[in-house]
C-alpha positions in Angstrom: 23.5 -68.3 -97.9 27.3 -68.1 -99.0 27.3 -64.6 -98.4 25.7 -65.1 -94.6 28.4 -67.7 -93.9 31.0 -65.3 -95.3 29.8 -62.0 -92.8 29.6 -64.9 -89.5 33.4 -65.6 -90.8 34.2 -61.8 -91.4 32.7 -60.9 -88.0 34.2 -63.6 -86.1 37.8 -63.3 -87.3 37.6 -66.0 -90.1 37.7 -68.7 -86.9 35.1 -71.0 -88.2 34.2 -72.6 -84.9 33.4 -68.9 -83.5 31.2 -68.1 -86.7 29.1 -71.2 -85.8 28.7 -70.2 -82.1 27.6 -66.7 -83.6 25.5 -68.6 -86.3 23.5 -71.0 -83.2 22.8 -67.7 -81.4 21.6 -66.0 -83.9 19.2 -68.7 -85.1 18.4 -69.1 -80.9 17.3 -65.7 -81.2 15.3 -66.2 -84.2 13.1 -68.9 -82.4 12.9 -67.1 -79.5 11.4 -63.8 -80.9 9.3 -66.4 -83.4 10.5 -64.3 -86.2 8.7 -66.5 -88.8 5.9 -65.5 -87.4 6.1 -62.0 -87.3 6.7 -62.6 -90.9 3.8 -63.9 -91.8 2.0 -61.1 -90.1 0.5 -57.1 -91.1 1.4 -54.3 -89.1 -1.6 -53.9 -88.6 -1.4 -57.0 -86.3 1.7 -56.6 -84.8 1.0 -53.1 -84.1 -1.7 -51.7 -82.0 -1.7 -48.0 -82.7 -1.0 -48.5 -86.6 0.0 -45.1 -88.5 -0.3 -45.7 -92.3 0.4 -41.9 -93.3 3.9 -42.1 -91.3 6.5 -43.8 -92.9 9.1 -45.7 -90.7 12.2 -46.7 -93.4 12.9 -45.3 -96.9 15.2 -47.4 -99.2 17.3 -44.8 -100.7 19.5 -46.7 -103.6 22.7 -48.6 -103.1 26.5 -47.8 -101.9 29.5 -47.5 -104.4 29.6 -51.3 -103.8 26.0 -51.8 -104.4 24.4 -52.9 -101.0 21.3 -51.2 -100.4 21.1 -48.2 -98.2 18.2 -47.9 -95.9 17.1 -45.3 -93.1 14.6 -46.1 -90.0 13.7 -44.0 -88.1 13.6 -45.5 -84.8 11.7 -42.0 -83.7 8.7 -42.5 -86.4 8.6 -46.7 -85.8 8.3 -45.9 -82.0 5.7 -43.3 -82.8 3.3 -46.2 -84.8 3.5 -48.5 -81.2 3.6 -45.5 -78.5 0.9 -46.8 -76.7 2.4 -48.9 -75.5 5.6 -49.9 -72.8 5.9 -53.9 -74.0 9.6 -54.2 -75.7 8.3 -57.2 -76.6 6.0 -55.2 -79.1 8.8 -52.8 -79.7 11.2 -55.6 -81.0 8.4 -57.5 -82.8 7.7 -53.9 -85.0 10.5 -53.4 -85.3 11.9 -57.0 -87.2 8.7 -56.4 -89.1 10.2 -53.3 -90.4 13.3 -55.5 -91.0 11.8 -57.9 -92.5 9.3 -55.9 -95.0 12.5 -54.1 -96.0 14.0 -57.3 -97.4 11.4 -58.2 -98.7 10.8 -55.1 -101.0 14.7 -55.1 -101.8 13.9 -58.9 -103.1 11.4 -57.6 -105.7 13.3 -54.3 -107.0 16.4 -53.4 -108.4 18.5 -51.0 -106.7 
């Protein structure tokens, strides 16, 4: 959590009352796209036109300063939901993608 506060206080200038404004948006946000919910769900469910052979992300190691480096491809993630039009399906694959990233990167070493 230190190092969240510290990028909301890098971002915003170090002015901590502007971090906080960032920080309630942010967790607005959150509740608004129900984000621990599409946590909790599959692809599969969030998802109608699931692709398991096509890859949407690879985690390709860490930078010199060790954060981990990872490329989506927008192209391959839209390709798994084309049938459909809904951004709210778009969004909701896409923090999926987000959020099945960080969850790998919690249970490797990079």
């Amino acid at each position: 959590e230190d190092l969240v506060l510290l990028r909301y206080l890098r971002s915003n200038g170090f002015d901590p009352e502007k971090a906080l404004e960032a920080i309630k948006r942010s967790r607005d946000w959150f509740i608004l796209m129900d984000v621990d919910q599409i946590r909790k769900k599959s692809f599969e469910s969030v998802s109608s036109n699931f692709q398991p052979q096509t890859s949407c992300y690879k985690l390709y190691g860490s930078d010199r300063a060790g954060r981990p480096v990872v490329i989506i491809s927008l192209e391959a993630l839209y390709s798994k939901i084309s049938s459909t039009t809904d951004s709210g399906q778009i969004i909701s694959s896409f923090i999926w993608a987000i959020e099945d990233i960080l969850k790998q990167l919690n249970t490797i070493k990079i």
